[in-house]
MARKE-186835 format. One record per residue: chain; residue in one letter; x, y, z of N, C-alpha, C in turn. Coordinates in steps of 0.05 Angstrom, whole numbers, plus 5000, padded with zeros to 4 digits. Each point is the difference from the previous one (the first is absolute). Layout:
BEGIN
('A','a',(X,Y,Z),(X,Y,Z),(X,Y,Z)) ...
% end
This chain:
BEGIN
('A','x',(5218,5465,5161),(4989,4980,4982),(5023,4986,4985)) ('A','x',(4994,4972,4994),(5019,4984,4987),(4999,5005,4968)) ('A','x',(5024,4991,4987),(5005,5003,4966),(4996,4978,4991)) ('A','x',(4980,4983,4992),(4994,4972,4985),(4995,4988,4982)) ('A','x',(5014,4990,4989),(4992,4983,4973),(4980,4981,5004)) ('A','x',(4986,4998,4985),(4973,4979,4991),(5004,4987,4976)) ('A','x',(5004,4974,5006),(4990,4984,4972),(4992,4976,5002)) ('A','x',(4973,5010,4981),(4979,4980,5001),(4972,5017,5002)) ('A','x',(4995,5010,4982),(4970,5016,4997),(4978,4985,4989)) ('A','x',(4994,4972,5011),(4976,4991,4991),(4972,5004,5021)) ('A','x',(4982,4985,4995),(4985,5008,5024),(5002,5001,5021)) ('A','x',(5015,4992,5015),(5011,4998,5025),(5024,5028,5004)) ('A','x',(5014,4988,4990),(5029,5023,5000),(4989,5031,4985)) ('A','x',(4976,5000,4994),(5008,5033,4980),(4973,5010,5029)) ('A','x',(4989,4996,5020),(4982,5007,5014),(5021,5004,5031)) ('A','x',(5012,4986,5000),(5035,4994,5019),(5016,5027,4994)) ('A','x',(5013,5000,4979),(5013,5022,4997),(4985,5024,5004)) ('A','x',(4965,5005,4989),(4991,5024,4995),(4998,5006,5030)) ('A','x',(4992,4982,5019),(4997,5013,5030),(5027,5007,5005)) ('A','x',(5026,4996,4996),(5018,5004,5011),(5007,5038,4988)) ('A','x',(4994,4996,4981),(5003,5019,4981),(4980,5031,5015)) ('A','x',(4978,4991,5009),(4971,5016,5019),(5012,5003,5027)) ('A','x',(5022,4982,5007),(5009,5008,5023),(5021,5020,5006)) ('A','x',(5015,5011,4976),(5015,5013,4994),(5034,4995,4994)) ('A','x',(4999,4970,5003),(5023,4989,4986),(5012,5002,4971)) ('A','x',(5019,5007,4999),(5007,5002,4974),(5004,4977,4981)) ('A','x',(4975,4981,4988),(5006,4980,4987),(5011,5014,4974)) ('A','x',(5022,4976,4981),(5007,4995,4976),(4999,4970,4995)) ('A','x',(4973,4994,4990),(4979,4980,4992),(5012,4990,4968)) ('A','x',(4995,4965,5003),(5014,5001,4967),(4978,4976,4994)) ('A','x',(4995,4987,4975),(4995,4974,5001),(4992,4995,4956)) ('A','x',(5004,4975,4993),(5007,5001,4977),(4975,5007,4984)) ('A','x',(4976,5003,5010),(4977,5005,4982),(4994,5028,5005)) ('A','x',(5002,5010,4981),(4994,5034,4993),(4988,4998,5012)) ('A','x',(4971,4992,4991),(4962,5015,5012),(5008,4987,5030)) ('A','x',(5013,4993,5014),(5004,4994,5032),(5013,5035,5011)) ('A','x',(5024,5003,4984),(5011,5021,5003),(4991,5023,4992)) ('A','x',(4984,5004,4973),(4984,5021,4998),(4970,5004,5019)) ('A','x',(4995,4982,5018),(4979,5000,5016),(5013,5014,5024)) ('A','x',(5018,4984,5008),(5019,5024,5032),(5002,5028,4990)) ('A','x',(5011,5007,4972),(5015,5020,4997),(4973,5015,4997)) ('A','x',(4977,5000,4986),(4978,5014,5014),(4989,5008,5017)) ('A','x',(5004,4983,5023),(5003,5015,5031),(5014,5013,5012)) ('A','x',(5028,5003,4990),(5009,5019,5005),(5036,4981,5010)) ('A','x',(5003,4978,4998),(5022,4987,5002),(5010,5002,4980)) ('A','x',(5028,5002,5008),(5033,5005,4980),(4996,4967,4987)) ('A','x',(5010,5001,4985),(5001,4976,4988),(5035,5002,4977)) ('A','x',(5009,4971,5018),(5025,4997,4982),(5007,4993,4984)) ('A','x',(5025,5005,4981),(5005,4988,4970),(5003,4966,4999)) ('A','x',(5010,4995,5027),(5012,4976,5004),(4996,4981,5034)) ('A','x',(5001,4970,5002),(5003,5000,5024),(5031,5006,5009)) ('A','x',(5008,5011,4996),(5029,5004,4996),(5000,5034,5017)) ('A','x',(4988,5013,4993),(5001,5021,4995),(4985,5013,5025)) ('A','x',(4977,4975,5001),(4984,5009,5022),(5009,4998,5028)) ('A','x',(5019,4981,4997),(5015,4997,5031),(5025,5019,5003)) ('A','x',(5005,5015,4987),(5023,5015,5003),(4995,5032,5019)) ('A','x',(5013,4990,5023),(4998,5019,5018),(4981,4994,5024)) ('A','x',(4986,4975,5001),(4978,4996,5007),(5011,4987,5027)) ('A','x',(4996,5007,5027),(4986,4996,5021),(4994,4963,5002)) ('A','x',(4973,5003,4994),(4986,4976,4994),(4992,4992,4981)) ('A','x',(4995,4968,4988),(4994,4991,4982),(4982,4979,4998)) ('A','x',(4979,5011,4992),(4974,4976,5011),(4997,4991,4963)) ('A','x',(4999,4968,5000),(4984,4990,4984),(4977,4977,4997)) ('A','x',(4987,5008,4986),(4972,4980,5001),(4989,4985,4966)) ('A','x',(5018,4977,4996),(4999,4990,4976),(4990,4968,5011)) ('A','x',(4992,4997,4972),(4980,4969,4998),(5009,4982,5014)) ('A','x',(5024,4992,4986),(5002,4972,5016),(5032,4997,5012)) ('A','x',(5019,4974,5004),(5019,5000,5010),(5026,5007,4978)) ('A','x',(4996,4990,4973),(5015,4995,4985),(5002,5039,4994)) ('A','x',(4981,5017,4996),(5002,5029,4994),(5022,5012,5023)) ('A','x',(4986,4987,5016),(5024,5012,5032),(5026,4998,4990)) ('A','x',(5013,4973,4996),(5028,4990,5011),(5009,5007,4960)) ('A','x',(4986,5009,4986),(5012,5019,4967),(5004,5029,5015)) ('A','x',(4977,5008,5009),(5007,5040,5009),(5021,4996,5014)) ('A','x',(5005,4991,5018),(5023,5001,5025),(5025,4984,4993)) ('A','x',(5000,4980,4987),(5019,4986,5001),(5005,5000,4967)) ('A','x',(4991,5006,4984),(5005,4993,4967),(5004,4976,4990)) ('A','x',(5013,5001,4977),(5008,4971,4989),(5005,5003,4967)) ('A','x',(5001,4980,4982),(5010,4999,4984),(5015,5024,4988)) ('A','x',(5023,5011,5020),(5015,5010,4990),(4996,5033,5010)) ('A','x',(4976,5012,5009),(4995,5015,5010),(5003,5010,5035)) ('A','x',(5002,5017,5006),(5005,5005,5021),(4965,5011,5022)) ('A','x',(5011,4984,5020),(4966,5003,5012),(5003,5032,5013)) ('A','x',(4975,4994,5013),(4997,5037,5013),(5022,5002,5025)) ('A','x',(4998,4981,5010),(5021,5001,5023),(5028,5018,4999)) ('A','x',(5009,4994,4983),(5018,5024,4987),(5006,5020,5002)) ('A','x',(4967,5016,4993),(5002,5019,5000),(4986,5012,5024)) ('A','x',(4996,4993,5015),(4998,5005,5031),(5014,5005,5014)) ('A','x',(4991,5032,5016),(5033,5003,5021),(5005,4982,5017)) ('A','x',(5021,4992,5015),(4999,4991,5027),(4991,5018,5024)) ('A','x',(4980,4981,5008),(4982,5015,5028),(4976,5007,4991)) ('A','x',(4986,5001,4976),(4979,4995,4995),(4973,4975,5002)) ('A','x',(4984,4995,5003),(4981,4990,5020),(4981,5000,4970)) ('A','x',(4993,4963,5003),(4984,4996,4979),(4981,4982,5009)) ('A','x',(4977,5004,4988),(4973,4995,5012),(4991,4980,4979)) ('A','x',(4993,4974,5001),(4993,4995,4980),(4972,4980,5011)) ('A','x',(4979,5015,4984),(4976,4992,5014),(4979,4978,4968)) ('A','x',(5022,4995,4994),(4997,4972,4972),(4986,4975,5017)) ('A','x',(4978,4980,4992),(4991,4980,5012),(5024,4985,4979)) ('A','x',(5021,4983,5020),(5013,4988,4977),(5012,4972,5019)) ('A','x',(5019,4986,4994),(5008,4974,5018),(5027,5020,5015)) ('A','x',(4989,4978,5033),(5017,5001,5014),(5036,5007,5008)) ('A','x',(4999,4977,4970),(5031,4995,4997),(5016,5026,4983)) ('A','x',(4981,5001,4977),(5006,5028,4992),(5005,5017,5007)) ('A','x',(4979,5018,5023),(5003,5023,5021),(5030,4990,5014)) ('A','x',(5005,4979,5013),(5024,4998,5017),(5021,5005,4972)) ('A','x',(5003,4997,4969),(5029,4990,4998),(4990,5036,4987)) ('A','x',(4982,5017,4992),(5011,5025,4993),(5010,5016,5027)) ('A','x',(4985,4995,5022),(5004,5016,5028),(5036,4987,5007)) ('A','x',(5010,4975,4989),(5027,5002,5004),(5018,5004,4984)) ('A','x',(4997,5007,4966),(5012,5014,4992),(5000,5032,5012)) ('A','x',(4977,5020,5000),(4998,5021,5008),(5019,4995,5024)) ('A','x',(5005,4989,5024),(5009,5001,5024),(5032,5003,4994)) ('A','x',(5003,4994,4971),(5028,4992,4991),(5012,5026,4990)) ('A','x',(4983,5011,4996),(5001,5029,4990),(4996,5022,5024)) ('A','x',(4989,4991,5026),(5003,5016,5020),(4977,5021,4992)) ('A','x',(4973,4982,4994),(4969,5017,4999),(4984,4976,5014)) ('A','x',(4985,5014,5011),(4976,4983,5019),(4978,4994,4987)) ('A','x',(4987,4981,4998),(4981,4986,4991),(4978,4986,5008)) ('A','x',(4983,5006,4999),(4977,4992,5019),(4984,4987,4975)) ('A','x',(4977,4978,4998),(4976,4988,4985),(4980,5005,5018)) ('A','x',(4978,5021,4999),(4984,5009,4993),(4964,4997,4986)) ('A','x',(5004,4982,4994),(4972,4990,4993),(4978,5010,5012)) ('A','x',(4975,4997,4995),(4974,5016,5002),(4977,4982,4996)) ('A','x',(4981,5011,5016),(4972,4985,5000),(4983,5023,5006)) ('A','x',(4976,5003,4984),(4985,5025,4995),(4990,5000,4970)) ('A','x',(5009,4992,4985),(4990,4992,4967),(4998,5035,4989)) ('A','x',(4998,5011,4982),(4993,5029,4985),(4995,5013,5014)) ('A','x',(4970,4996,5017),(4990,5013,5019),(5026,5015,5022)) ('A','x',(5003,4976,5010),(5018,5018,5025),(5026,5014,4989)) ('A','x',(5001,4987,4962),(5028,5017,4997),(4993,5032,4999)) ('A','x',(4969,5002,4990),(4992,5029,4992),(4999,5015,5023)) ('A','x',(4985,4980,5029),(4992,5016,5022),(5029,5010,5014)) ('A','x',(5022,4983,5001),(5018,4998,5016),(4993,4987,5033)) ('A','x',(4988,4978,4988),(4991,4981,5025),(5011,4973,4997)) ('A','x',(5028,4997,4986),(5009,4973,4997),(5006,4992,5027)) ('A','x',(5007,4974,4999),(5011,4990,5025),(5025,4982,4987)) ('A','x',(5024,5000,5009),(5023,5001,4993),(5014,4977,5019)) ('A','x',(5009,4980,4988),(5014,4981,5015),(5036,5000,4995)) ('A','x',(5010,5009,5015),(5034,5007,4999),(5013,4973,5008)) ('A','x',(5021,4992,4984),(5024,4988,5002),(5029,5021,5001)) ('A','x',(5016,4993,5019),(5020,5014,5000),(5011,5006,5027)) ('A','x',(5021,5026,5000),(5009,5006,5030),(4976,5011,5010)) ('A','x',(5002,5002,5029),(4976,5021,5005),(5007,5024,5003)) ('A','x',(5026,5004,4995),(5014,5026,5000),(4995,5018,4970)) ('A','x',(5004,4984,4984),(4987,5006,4966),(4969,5002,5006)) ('A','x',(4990,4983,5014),(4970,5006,5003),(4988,5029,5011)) ('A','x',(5018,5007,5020),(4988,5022,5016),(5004,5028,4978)) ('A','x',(5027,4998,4986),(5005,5017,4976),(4986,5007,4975)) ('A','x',(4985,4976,5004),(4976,5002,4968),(4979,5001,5016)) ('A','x',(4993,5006,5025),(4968,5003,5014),(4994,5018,4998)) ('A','x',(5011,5028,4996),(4981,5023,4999),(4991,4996,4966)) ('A','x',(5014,4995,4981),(4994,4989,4969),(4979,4991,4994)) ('A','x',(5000,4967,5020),(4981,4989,4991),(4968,5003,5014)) ('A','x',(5005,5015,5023),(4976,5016,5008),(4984,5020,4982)) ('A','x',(5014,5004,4985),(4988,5023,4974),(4985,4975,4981)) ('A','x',(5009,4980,4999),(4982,4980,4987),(4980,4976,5007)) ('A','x',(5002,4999,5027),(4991,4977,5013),(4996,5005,5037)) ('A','x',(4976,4986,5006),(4987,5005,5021),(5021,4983,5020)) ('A','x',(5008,4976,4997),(4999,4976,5016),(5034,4991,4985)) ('A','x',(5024,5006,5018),(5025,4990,5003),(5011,4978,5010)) ('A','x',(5008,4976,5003),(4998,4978,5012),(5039,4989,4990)) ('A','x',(5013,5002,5021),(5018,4989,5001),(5001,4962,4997)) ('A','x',(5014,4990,4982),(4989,4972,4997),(5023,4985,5004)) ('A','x',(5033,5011,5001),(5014,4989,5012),(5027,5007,4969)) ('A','x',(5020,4985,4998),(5023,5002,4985),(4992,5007,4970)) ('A','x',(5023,4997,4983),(4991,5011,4969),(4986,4971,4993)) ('A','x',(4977,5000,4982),(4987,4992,4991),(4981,4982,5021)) ('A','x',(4985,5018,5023),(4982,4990,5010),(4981,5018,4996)) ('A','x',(5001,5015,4993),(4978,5015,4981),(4979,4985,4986)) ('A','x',(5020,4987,4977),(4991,4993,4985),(4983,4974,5005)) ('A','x',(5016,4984,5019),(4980,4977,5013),(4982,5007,5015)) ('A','x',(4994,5022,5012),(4981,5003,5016),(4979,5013,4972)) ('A','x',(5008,5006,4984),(4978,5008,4972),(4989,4984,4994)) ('A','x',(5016,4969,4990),(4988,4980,4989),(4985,4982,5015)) ('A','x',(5000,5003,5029),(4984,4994,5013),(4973,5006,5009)) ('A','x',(5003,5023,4992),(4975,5013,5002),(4980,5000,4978)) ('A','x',(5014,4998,4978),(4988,5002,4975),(4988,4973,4996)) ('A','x',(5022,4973,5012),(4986,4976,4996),(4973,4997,5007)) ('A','x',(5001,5017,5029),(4971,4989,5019),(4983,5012,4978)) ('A','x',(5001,5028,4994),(4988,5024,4990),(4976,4967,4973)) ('A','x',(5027,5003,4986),(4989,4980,4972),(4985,4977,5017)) ('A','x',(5007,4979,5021),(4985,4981,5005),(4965,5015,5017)) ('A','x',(5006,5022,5012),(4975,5015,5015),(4978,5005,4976)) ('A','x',(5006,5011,4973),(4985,5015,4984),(4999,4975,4988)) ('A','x',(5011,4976,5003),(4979,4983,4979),(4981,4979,5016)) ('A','x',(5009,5001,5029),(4981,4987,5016),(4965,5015,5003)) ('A','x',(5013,5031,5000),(4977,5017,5003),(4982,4998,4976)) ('A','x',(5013,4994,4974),(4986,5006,4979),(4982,4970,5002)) ('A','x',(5012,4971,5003),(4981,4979,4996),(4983,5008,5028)) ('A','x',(5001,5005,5025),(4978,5002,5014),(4979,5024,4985)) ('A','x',(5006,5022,4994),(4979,5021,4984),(4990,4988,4984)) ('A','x',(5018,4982,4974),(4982,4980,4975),(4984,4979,5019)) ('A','x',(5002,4983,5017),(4985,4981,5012),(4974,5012,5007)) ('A','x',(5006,5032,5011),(4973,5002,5013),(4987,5021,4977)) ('A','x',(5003,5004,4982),(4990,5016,4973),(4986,4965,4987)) ('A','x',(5013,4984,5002),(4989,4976,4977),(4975,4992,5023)) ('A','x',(4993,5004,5023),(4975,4994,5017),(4985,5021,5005)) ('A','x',(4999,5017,4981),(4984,5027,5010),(5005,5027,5009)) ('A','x',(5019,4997,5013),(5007,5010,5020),(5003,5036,4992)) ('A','x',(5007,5017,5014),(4999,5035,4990),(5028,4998,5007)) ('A','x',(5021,5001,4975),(5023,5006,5013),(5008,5023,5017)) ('A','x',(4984,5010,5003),(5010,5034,5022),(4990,4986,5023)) ('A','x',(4975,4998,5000),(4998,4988,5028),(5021,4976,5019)) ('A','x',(5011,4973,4978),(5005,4978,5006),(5032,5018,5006)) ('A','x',(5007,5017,4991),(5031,5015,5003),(5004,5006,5029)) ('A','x',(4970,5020,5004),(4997,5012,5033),(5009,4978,5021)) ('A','x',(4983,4978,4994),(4994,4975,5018),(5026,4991,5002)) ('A','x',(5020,4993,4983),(5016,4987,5004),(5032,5020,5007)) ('A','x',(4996,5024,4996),(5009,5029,5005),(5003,4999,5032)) ('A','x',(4977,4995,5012),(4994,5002,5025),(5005,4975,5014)) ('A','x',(5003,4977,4982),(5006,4982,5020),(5028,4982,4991)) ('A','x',(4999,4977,5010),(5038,4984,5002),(5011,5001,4980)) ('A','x',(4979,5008,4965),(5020,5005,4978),(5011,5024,4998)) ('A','x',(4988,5021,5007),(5010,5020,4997),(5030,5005,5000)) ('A','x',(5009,5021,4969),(5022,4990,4993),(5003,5030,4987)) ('A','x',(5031,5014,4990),(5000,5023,4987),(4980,5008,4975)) ('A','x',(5004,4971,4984),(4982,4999,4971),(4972,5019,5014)) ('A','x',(4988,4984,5018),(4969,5007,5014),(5002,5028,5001)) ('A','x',(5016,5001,5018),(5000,5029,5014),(5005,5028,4974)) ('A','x',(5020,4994,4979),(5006,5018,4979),(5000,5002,4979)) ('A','x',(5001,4967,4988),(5010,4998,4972),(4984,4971,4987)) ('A','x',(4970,5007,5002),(4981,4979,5000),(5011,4989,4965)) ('A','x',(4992,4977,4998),(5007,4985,4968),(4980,5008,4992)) ('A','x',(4967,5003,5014),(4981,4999,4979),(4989,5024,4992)) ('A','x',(4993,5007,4972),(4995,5020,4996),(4966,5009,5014)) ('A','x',(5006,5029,5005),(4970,5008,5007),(5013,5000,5029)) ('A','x',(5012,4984,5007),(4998,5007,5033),(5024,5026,5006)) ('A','x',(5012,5010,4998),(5014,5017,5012),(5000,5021,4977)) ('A','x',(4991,5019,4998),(5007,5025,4976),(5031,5001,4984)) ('A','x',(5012,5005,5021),(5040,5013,4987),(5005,4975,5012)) ('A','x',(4993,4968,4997),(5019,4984,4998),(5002,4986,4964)) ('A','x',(5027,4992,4990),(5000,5003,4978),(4978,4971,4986)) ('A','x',(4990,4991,5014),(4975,4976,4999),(4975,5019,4983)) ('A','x',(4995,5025,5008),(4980,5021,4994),(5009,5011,4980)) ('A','x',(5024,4996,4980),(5009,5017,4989),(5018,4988,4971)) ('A','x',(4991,4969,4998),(4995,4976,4984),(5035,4991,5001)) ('A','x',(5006,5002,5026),(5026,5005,5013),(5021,5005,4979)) ('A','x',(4994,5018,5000),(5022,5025,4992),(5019,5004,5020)) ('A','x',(5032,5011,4996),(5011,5021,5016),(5002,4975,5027)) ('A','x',(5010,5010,5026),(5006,4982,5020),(5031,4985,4991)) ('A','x',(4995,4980,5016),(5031,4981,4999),(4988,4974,4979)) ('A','x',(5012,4999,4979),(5000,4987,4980),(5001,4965,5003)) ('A','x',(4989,4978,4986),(5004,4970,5006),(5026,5001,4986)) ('A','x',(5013,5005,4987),(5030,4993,4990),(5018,5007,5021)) ('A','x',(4991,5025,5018),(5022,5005,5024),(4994,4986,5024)) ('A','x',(4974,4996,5000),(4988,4980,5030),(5016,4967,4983)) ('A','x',(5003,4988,4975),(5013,4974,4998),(5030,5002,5003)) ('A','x',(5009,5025,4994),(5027,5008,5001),(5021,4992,5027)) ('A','x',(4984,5016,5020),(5000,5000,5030),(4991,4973,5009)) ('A','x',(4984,4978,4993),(4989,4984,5009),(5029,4979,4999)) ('A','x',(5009,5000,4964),(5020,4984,4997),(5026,5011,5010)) ('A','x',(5001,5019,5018),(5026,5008,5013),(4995,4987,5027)) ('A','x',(4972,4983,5002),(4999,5002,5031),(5015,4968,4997)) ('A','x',(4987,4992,4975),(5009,4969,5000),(5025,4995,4993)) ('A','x',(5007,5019,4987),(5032,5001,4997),(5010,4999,5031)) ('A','x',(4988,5025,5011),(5026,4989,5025),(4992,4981,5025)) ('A','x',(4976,4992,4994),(4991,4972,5014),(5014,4974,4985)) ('A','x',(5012,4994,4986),(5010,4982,4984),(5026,5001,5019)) ('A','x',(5012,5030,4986),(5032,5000,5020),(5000,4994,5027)) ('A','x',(4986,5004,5026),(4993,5002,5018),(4983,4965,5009)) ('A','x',(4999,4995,4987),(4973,4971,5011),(4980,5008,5008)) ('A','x',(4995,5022,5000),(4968,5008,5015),(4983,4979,4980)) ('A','x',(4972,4992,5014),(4979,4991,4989),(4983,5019,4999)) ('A','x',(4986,5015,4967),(4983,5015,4998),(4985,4986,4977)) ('A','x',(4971,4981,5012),(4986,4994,4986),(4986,5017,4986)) ('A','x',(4986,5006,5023),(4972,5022,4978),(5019,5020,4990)) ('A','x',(5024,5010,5007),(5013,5014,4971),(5003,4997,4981)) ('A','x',(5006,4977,5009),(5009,4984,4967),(4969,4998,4977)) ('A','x',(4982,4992,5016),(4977,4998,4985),(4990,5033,4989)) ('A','x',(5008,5021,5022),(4989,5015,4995),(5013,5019,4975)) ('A','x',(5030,4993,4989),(5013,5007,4983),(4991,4992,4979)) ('A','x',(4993,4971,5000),(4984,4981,4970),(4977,5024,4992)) ('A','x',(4987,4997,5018),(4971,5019,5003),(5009,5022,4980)) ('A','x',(5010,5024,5009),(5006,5016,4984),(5016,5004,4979)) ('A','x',(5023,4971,4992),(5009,5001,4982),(4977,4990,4977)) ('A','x',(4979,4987,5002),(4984,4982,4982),(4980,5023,4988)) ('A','x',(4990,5019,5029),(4991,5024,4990),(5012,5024,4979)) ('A','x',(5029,4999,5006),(5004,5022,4980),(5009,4985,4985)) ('A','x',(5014,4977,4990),(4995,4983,4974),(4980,5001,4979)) ('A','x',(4968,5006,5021),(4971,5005,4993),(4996,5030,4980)) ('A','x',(5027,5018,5006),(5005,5025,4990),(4990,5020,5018)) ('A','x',(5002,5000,5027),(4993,5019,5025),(5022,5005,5011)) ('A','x',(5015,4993,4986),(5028,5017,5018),(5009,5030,5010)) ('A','x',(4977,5011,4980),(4995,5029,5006),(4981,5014,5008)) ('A','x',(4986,4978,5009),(4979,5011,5017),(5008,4990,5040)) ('A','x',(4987,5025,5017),(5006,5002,5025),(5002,4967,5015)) ('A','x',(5018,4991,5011),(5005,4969,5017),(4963,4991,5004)) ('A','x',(4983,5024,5016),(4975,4990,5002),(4983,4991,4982)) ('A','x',(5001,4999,4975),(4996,4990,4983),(5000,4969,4998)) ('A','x',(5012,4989,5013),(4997,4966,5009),(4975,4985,5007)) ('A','x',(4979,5024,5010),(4975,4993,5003),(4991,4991,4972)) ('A','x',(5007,5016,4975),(4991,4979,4980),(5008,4977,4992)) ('A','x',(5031,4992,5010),(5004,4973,4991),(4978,4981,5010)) ('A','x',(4998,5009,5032),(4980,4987,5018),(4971,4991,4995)) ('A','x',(5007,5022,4988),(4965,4995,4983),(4992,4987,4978)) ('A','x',(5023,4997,4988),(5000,4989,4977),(4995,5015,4977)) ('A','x',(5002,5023,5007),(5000,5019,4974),(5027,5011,4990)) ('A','x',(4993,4999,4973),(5032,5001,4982),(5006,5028,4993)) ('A','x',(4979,5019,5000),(4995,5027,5001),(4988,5022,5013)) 
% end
């Protein structure tokens, strides 16, 4: 079994480390909010003084933080400080499974390379759920040689491995997915409101269209409307799930690198307004499915 540092114990990352931890890896788990760290260390994970501290001696180094700008401070530092990179041996193997920009993942994966440590971006699709089950599905940027080295790892956390090509195609193959994800769940939600404002039984009108040319992931798992699926967070006054501040987050990383690139992504673009206007509305903390109320026109 491998020796690993973890940092990043939020919902995602403290369910990540704990399987790795069940698998009999020796995590040393760090992250700046106590009750994150006093939550692992109740299960029975080591928990470190420092991220500093937690990579020392470590094998591997997986992290899973918010956004791009947290990445390229841990690894690379700045005003005057020294990033984690540092303090990493050479020949150590870092996993970083952060939804963050493209360009980012490539310029920490070439400092690390400068340092003679391998670096792979890592990203994930599976939302809480699959972090708890260990059913993520994992989109890799990097060598495939670093890939094959973090596969028995990230099998302890995720069902579905997908090689996506150089450093930071990970991350594009994330924000691509996430785009459709945001444009799917708000198409689904105005067809569910269209046929709720004519009558209609949303469980039934779900089946029907479940079963036929719309059928779409939302249908199949992660219905918007409440009442129709029990444990989808629609049933649960969407609570918990993947958040509208991280579904606009990802949306505006998609348009960020559609801007750089010339891609044309209309309904992205609209579909970023969408949820930026929503959590403006103060839903930024409620689950991305939650857009069915903008749709509806309800403010609460």
């Amino acid at each position: 079994m491998s020796k690993i540092a973890f940092i990043g114990l939020g919902n995602m990352g403290g369910p990540m480390a704990l399987n790795l931890h069940k698998a009999g890896h020796a995590v040393a788990a760090f992250d700046l909010s106590a009750a994150a760290c006093q939550k692992l260390a109740g299960e029975g994970v080591r928990i470190a003084a420092s991220a500093d501290a937690a990579v020392d001696g470590a094998e591997i180094v997986i992290s899973m933080l918010p956004a791009s700008q947290h990445v390229e401070a841990l690894f690379l530092g700045g005003d005057g400080r020294e990033g984690l990179l540092a303090h990493i041996a050479a020949g150590t193997l870092v996993i970083d499974s952060s939804t963050i920009a493209a360009a980012t993942s490539r310029k920490v994966a070439k400092a690390a390379a400068g340092r003679g440590i391998a670096m792979i971006d890592a990203p994930v699709s599976g939302g809480t759920g699959g972090a708890i089950a260990g059913t993520l599905t994992f989109m890799v940027g990097g060598e495939a040689a670093d890939l094959e080295r973090a596969r028995p790892v990230l099998e302890k956390m995720g069902a579905n491995i997908f090689h996506a090509g150089g450093a930071g195609a990970g991350q594009t193959a994330k924000i691509c997915n996430n785009m459709l994800l945001g444009v799917l769940m708000i198409g689904t939600s105005e067809a569910l409101a269209l046929g709720v404002a004519n009558g209609l039984d949303p469980k039934v009108l779900s089946e029907i269209m479940r079963r036929s040319s719309g059928g779409n992931w939302a249908l199949e798992k992660y219905n918007p409307m409440p009442g129709v699926m029990d444990a989808a967070p629609a049933s649960k006054g969407y609570a918990g799930g993947f958040g509208t501040d991280l579904m606009l987050k990802d949306l505006g990383l998609a348009q960020e690198n559609a801007t750089a690139v010339k891609a044309a992504t209309p309904l992205g673009g609209m579909a970023r307004n969408l949820y930026a206007a929503h959590s403006l509305a103060g839903h930024g903390g409620l689950d991305f499915s939650s857009i069915l109320r903008l749709v509806q026109g309800k403010g609460g």
